[in-house]
N, C-alpha and C positions, 0 to 999 in steps of 0.2 A: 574629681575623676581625672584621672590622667590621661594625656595623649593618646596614649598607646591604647586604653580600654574606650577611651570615645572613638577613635581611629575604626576599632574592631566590631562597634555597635553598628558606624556608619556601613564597615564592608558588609555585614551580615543585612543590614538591612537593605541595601542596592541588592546583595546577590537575591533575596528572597522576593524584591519585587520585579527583579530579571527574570526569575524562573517562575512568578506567579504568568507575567505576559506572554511569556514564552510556550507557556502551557496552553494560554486563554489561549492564544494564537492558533496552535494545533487544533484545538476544539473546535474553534466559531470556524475556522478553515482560511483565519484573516494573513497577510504579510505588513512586513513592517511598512511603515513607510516613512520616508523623510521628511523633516523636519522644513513646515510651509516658512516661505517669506513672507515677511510684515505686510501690510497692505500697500506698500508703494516700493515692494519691491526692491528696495536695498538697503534696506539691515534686518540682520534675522534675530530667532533665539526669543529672548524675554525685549525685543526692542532697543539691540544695542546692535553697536557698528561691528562689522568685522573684528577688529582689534580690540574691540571694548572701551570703545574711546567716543569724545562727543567731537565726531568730526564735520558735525553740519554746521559751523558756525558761519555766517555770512559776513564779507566785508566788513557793513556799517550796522552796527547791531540793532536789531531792532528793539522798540519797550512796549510793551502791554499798557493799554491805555487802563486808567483808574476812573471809571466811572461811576458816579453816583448812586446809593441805593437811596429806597423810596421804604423800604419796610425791612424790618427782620424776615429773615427767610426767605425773600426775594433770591432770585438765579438770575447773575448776568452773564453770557457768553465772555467770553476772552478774544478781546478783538486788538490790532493795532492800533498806536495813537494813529490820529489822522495822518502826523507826519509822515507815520511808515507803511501808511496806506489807508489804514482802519477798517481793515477786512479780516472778521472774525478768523482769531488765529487756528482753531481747529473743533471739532464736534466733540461731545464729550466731557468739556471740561469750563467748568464756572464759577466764577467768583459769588461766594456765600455771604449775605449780610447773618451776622449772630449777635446774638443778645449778649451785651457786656456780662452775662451772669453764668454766660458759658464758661468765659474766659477766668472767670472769677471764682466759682466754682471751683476748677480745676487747680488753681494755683492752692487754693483754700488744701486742696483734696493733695495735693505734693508737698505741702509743708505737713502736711499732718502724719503723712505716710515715714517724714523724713527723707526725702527724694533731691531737696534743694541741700541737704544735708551729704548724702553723696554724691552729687555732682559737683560739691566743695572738693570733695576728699579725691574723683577724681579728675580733675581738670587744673593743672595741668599736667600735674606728674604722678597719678599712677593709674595713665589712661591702659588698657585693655591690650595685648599684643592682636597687630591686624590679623583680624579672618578669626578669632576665638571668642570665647561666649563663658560664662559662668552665670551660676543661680546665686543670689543673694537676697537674705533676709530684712526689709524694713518694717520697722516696726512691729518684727515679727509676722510679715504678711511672705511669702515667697514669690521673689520675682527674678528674669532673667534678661540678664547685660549681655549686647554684641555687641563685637564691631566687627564690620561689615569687609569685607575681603577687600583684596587691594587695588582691586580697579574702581573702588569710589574715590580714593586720593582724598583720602580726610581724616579726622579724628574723630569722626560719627560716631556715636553710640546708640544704639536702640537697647531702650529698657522696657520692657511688654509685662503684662501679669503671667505669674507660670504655674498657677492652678486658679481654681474655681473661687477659690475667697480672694485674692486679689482682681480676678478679672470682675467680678458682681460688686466689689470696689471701686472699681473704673467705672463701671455702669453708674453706679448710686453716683460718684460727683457728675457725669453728665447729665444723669435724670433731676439732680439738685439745681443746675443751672440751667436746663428750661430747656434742653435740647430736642425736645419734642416738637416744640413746635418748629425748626427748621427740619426734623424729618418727616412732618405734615407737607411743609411746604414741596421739599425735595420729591415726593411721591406724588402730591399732585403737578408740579409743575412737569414732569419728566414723565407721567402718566404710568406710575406704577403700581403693582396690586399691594406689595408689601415690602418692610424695609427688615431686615434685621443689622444688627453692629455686633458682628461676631470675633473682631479681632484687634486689639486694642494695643497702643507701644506709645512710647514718649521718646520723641526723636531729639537729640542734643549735637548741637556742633559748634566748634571752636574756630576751626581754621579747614581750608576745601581747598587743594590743589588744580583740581580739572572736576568737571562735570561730567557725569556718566551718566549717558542717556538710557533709559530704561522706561518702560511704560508698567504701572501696576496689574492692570487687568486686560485680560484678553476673549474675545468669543463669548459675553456672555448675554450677549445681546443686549448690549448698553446697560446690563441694570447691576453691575457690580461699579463701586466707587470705594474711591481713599477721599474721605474729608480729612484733609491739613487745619490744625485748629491754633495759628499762631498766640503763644503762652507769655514768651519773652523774645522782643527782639531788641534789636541792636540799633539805638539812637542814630538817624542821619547814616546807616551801612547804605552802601551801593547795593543793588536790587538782587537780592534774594536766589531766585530760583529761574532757569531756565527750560523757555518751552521750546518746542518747533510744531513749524507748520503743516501743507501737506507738501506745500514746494519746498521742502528742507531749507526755509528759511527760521532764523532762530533769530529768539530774541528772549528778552528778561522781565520778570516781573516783581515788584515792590509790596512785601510782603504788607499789610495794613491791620492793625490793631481792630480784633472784634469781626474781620471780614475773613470768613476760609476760603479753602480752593478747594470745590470737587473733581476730582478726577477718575474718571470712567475709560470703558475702553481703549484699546492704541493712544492713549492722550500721552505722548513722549515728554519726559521732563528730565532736569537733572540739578541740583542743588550747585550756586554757580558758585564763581572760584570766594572767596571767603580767604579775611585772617583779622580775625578779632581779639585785639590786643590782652585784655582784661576780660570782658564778658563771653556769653555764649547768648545762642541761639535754641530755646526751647521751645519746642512744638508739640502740640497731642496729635495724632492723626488715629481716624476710626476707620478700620472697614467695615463695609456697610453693603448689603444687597439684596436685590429682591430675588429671591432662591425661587429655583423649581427644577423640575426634571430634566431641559434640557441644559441648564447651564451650572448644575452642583459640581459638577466635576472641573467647573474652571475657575473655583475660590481661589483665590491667592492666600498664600501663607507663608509670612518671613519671619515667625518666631514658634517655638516648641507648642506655646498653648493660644489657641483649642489645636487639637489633633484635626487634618485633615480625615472627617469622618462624614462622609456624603448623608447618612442616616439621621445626623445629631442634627445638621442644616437643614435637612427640608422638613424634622420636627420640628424648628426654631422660626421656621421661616415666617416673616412679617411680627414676628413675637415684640417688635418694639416700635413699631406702626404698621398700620393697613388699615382699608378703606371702609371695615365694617366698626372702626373704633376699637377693639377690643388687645389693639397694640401698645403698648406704653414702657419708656425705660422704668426703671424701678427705683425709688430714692428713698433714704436715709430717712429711720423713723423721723427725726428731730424735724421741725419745722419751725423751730422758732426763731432760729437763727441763721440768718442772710448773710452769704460771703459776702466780703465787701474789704474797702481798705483800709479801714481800722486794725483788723487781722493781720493784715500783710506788714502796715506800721509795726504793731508789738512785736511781732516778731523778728525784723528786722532791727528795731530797736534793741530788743534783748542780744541779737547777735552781733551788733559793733560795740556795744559795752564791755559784754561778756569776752573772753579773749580763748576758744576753745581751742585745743589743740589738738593735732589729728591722732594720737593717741585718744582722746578722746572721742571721738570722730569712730573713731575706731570699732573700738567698745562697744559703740552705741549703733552702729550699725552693723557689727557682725562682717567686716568683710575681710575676705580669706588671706595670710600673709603668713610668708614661714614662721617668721615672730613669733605667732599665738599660736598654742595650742588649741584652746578654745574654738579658735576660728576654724580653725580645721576640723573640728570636730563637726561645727554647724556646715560645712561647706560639704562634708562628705555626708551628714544627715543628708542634706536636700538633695546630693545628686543619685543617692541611693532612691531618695524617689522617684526619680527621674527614669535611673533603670530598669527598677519595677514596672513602671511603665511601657518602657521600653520591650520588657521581657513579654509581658503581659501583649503587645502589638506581635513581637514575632510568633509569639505561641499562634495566633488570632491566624496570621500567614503560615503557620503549617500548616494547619489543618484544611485553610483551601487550598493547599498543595494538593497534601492528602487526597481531598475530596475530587482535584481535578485530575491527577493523576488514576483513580479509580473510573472516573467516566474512559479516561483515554486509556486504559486497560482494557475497560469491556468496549468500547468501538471497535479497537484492533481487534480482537477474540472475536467478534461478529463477521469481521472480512477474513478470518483465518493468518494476522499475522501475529507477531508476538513483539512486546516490547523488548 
């Protein structure tokens, strides 16, 4: 798809949900209103500073203590090391004990997909121009590549499922690795009725300039989260990710093999400065939440699929835990065979022997280059479904034009005026 026809999809779709509000507005009899401050007051928006920048850094940095867990699926607060006081650094947000078979799972479920395959092919040189996104075929599954606009100062990519058979993909290697039972735990520990994981991305970074503070979830009464499910890190790197507190004090946390981070509500964070030489930084992260009436409308979504669809949410809701049992991820007929590192060996093995070349690379993953024709063939299949899609949504926004415009027709005619 080109600039110019995504450009036109984006304007049509802004103008159609400006005149759908604009309409509601007239009707319900509401005015707009401005956009509230964060809960303390001085940074607004999605929890980022004035400039978009992370300008709460304190003097002497502080570090997130690493505390012991006692069981899988145990929640510890996030607190300071003693040194930096050791007062739970903010609500919301906790360090996840997970079962090695999470992690293992996962990695099993990326090599199989061919995912370690193009994160070869892009890192270092044919990373994504900033702020643009394309669909790309592995293994014949359709998924879709960002990178992230330019106030992350990185070479991030998010790669998410971009229909239904890659995401229920995603689901099967988490329901393979036992992820269950840390959404047991997470719903009783946090006292919730039900969990769903409706939104799913593999986060990759290379190198981080500055930290942008942003927070995932907002208003939804505590029960929306982003589980971080650390895949691949980086031997002995300085610490990871940045949180703050409620006194915009900041400080760093040491991401740990096997242990996630949930974060819920206002929990402010940012990916800290990074530049790793050779390797990268691979993460899953899930969203995940217990949906209802009053909080569907404040899901977070930072990739095309699933569609923000309030209807599909509160049909799904607790679909993959809740308290009467009847929740559970979904996994992969096969049960005979256990990710583990045997898997990760051979494969590895076959790739330092082997001497592929990105030509090959290529090929085999379908991705888009003036070069191939081919490629461009498959690159404009997928985005063509994308539109349909897409066309399929604005169609959905006429007609409650239509329908609202028709009420505010006959109101006016009831008072004698006219549109």
């Amino acid at each position: 798809m080109t600039k110019s026809t995504h450009a036109l999809f984006i304007c049509v779709s802004l103008f159609v949900k400006h005149v759908t509000a604009q309409t509601e507005s007239i009707v319900n009899g509401n005015t707009a209103k401005e956009p509230e401050l964060n809960f303390w007051g001085k940074v607004s928006g999605n929890g980022v500073s004035p400039d978009g920048r992370f300008t709460h850094y304190n003097n002497g940095t502080k570090y997130v203590a690493l505390d012991k867990h006692e069981y899988d699926g145990q929640l510890l607060p996030l607190r300071w090391r003693d040194a930096d006081g050791g007062s739970i650094v903010e609500k919301n947000i906790y360090r996840v004990k997970l079962p090695s078979s999470v992690r293992e799972s996962l990695q099993d479920y990326a090599y199989e997909i061919g995912l370690y395959d193009y994160l070869d092919f892009i890192f270092p040189d044919n990373l994504l121009e900033i702020g643009t996104d394309r669909f790309v075929r592995l293994e014949g599954e359709l998924w879709h590549n960002k990178r992230p606009q330019g106030e992350w100062s990185s070479d991030m990519h998010w790669i998410s499922p971009a229909d239904k058979t890659s995401h229920d993909g995603y689901l099967r290697a988490l329901g393979d690795g036992n992820l269950d039972t840390v959404l047991q735990s997470i719903g009783e520990a946090l006292g919730l009725d039900g969990l769903s994981c409706y939104h799913l991305t593999f986060i990759i970074v290379q190198t981080c300039e500055e930290g942008y503070i942003h927070h995932d979830f907002t208003k939804t009464g505590a029960k929306g989260f982003n589980l971080i499910i650390p895949m691949e890190i980086v031997p002995d790197a300085e610490p990871e990710l940045d949180v703050v507190d409620s006194g915009c004090n900041s400080g760093r946390l040491k991401y740990e093999e096997d242990v996630g981070l949930l974060i819920g509500d206002d929990a402010l964070h940012a990916t800290a400065k990074a530049e790793y030489e050779e390797d990268i930084r691979l993460m899953a992260t899930v969203f995940m939440a217990d949906v209802n009436e009053s909080n569907v409308n404040q899901m977070e979504y930072s990739q095309p699929y699933p569609p923000d669809d309030p209807v599909t949410r509160l049909a799904e809701a607790g679909n993959h835990w809740n308290r009467n049992g009847s929740g559970k991820l979904p996994q992969n007929s096969f049960i005979d065979r256990e990710p583990g590192e045997d898997d990760l060996d051979e494969y590895e093995q076959e790739d330092t022997e082997e001497d592929v070349s990105d030509e090959d690379d290529y090929d085999e993953l379908e991705i888009d280059e003036d070069s191939s024709l081919a490629a461009q063939i498959n690159y404009l299949r997928d985005t063509n479904d994308f539109l349909l899609k897409e066309v399929n949504d604005l169609r959905d926004q006429n007609l409650k034009i239509t329908n609202l415009l028709k009420k505010v027709t006959a109101t006016l005619e009831l008072s004698g005026d006219e549109l």
